[in-house]
C-alpha positions in Angstrom: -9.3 5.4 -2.7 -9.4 1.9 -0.8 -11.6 -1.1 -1.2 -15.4 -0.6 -0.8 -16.8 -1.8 2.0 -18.4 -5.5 1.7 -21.8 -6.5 3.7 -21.9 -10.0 4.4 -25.2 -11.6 5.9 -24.9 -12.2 9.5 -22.5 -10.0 10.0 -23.1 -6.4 11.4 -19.4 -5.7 10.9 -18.4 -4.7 7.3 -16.0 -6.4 5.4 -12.7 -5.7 2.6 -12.2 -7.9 0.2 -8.7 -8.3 -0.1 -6.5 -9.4 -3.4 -6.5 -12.9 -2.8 -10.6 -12.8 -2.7 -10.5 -13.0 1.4 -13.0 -11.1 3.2 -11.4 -9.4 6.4 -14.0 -7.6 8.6 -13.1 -3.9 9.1 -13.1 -3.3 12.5 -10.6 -5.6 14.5 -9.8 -6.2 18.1 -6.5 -5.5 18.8 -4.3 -7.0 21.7 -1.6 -4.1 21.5 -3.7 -2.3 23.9 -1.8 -2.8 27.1 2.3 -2.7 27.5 2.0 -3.5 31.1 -0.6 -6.3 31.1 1.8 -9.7 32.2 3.1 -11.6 29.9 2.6 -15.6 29.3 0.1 -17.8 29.3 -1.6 -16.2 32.4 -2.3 -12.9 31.0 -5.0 -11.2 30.8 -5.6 -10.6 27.2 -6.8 -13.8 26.4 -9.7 -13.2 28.8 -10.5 -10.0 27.0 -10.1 -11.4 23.6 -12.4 -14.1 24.5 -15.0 -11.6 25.6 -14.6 -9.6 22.6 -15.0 -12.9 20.7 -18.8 -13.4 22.6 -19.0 -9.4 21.9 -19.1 -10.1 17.9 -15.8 -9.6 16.9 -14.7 -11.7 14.0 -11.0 -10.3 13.6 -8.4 -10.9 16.1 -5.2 -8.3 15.4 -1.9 -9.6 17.5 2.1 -9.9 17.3 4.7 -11.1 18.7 5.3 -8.0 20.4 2.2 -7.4 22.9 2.1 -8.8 25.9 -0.1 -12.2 26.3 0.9 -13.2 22.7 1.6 -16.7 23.5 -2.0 -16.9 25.5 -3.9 -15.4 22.9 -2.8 -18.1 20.6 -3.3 -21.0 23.0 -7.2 -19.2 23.0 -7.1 -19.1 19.3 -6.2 -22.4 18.5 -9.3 -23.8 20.4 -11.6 -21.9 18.4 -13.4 -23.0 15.0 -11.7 -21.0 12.3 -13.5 -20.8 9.7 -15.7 -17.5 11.3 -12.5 -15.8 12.5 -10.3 -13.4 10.8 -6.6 -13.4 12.8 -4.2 -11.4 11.4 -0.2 -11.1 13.0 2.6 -9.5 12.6 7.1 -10.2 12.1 8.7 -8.4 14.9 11.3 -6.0 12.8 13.9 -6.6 15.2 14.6 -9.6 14.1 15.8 -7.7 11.5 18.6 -5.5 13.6 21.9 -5.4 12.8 21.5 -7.8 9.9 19.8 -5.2 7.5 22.3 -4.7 5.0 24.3 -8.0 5.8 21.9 -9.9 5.0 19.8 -8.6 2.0 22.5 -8.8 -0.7 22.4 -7.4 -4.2 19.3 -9.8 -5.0 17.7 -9.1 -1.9 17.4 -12.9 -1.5 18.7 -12.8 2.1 15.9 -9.9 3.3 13.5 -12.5 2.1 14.7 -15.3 3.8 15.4 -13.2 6.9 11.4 -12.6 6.6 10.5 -16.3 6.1 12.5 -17.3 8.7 10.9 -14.6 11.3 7.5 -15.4 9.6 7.6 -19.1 10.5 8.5 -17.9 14.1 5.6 -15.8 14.4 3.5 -18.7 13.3 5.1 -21.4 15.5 4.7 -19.2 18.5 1.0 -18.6 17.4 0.5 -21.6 16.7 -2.0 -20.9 14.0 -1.5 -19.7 10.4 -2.9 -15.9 10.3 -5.5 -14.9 7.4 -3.0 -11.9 7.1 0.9 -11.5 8.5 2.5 -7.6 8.1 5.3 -6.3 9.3 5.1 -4.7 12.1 6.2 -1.0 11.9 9.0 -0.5 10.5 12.5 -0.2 13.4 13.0 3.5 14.4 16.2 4.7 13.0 18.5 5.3 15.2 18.6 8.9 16.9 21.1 11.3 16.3 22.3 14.6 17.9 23.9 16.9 15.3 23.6 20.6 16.3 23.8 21.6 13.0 20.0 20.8 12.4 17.7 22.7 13.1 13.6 22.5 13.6 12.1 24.7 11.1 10.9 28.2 12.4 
């Protein structure tokens, strides 16, 4: 079962309260929606996540990955923080072809290779996020072998 749901004052949105004692709203507004949307400092999203902003929404969800990533953190670090929930993601390819090269028997080198593309996504940002994931994991890579078969 996950973490019950937190009411704050003020807020109509409801909140988790994660490990670290951080309250992150439930519903977020995520700027993933749109492959096509230009990318830069002209796109679009940072109009829509501005509007969203004036709609209520308290959490920002972006990455690296979705277009207008670089405006939506130019929008984000003219805003007051201390109200807004951002949360980001490390683009996995970053990862590619180092995987196994890297990691070692330690695993010292995976975490490096995730500092080091951390720190990316937060110069790019320009903003430290309230939360950083990793962004789905890389699809592996796709086979043909006749000998498998879909189940009946």
């Amino acid at each position: 079962m996950g973490a019950p749901l937190v009411w704050t004052t003020g807020n109509p949105v409801p909140s988790v309260r994660l490990n670290t004692g951080a309250l992150m709203p439930a519903i977020a507004f995520g700027t993933g929606f749109n492959r096509r949307a230009r990318r830069g400092r002209n796109s679009p999203v940072a109009a829509l996540v501005n509007m969203s902003l004036s709609l209520g929404y308290t959490h920002i969800d972006t990455s690296e990955r979705y277009p207008g990533f670089d405006s939506v953190g130019s929008l984000l670090r003219q805003l007051p923080r201390e109200r807004m929930f951002v949360t980001s993601k490390v683009d996995p390819t970053q990862f590619r072809g180092r995987r196994h090269a890297t990691c070692g028997s330690d695993g010292q080198g995976c975490r490096e290779a995730m500092l080091t593309a951390a720190n990316t996504t937060v110069h790019r940002l320009g903003i430290v996020p309230d939360l950083m994931l990793l962004h789905r994991p890389p699809r592996p890579p796709r086979r043909c072998d006749s000998t498998v078969h879909p189940p009946a």
